[in-house]
C-alpha positions as CSV (number, residue, x, y, z in Angstrom):
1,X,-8.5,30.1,-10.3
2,X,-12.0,28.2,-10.6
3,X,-10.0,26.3,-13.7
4,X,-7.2,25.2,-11.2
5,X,-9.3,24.2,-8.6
6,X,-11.6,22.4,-10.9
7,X,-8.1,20.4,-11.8
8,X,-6.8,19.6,-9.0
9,X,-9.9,18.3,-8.3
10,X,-9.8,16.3,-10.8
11,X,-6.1,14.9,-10.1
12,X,-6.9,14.5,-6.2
13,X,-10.2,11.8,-7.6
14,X,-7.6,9.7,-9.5
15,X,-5.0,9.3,-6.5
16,X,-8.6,9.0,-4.1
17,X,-9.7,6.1,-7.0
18,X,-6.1,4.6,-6.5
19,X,-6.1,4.5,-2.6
20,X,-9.5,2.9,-2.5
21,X,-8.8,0.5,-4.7
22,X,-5.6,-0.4,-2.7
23,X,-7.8,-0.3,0.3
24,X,-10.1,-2.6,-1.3
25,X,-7.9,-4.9,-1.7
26,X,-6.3,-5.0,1.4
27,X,-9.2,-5.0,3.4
28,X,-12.1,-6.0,1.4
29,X,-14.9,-4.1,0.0
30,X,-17.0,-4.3,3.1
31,X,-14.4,-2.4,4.9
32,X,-13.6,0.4,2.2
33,X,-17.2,1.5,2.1
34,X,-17.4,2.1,5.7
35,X,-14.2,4.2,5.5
36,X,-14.8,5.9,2.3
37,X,-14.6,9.2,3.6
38,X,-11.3,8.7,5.1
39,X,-10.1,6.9,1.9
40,X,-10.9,10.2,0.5
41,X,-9.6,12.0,2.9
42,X,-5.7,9.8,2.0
43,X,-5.8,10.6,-1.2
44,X,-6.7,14.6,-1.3
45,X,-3.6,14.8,2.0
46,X,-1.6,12.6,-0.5
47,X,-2.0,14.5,-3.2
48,X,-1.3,17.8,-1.7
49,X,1.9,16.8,0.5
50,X,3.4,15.5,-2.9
51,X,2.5,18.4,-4.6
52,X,2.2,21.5,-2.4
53,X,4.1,20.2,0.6
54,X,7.2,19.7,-1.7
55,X,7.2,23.2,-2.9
56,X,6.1,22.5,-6.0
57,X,3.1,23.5,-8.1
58,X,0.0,21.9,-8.3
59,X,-1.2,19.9,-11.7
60,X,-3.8,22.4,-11.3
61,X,-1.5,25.6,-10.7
62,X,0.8,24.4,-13.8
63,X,-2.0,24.1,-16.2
64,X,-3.5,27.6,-15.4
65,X,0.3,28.8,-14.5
66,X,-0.4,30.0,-11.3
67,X,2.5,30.3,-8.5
68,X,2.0,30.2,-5.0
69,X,3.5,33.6,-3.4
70,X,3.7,35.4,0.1
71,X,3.3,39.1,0.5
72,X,4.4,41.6,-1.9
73,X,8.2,40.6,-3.4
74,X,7.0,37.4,-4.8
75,X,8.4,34.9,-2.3
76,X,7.1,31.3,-2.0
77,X,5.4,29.9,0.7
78,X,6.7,28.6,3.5
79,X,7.1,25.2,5.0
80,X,4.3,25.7,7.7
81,X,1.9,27.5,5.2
82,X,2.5,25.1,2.7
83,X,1.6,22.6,5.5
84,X,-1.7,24.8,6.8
85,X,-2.9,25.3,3.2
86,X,-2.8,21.5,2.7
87,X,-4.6,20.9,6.4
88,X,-7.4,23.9,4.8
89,X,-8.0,21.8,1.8
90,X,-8.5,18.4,2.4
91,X,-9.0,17.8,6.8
92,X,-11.4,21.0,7.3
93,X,-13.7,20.1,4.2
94,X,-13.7,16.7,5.8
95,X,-14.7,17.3,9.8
């Protein structure tokens, strides 16, 4: 699990790296410092929805071969727990 985490962590920097740079450029450094946490922020939500949110597994989950499941027969996730598990792991750490 701490494996997984630890790279999808990893995965969720790069697409952070990619939106602030895009921000940056955009808007100018001035303005991506003073919303770097919400840059942040992007790029975690980003890299959950196309992950997670499309009911697949995380870069994370598919190193360590982990699946997502629900109860006792095994069945995956739904559509509005995918959605609250990706609201529990990027917006909660950040308010």
């Amino acid at each position: 699990m701490m494996r997984a985490a630890e790279k999808d962590d990893q995965y969720a920097s790069f697409v952070y790296e990619a939106c602030r740079d895009a921000f940056r450029q955009l808007f100018g450094t001035r303005v991506a410092v003073a919303y770097q946490n919400e840059t942040k922020l992007l790029g975690q939500m980003l890299y959950y929805v196309l992950t997670t949110g499309s009911g697949q597994q995380t870069l994370g989950e598919e190193y360590c071969d982990i699946t997502q499941v629900v109860g006792t027969y095994g069945l995956p996730p739904t559509p509005a727990r995918r959605a609250l598990f990706i609201v529990y792991q990027s917006a909660i750490p950040y308010i």
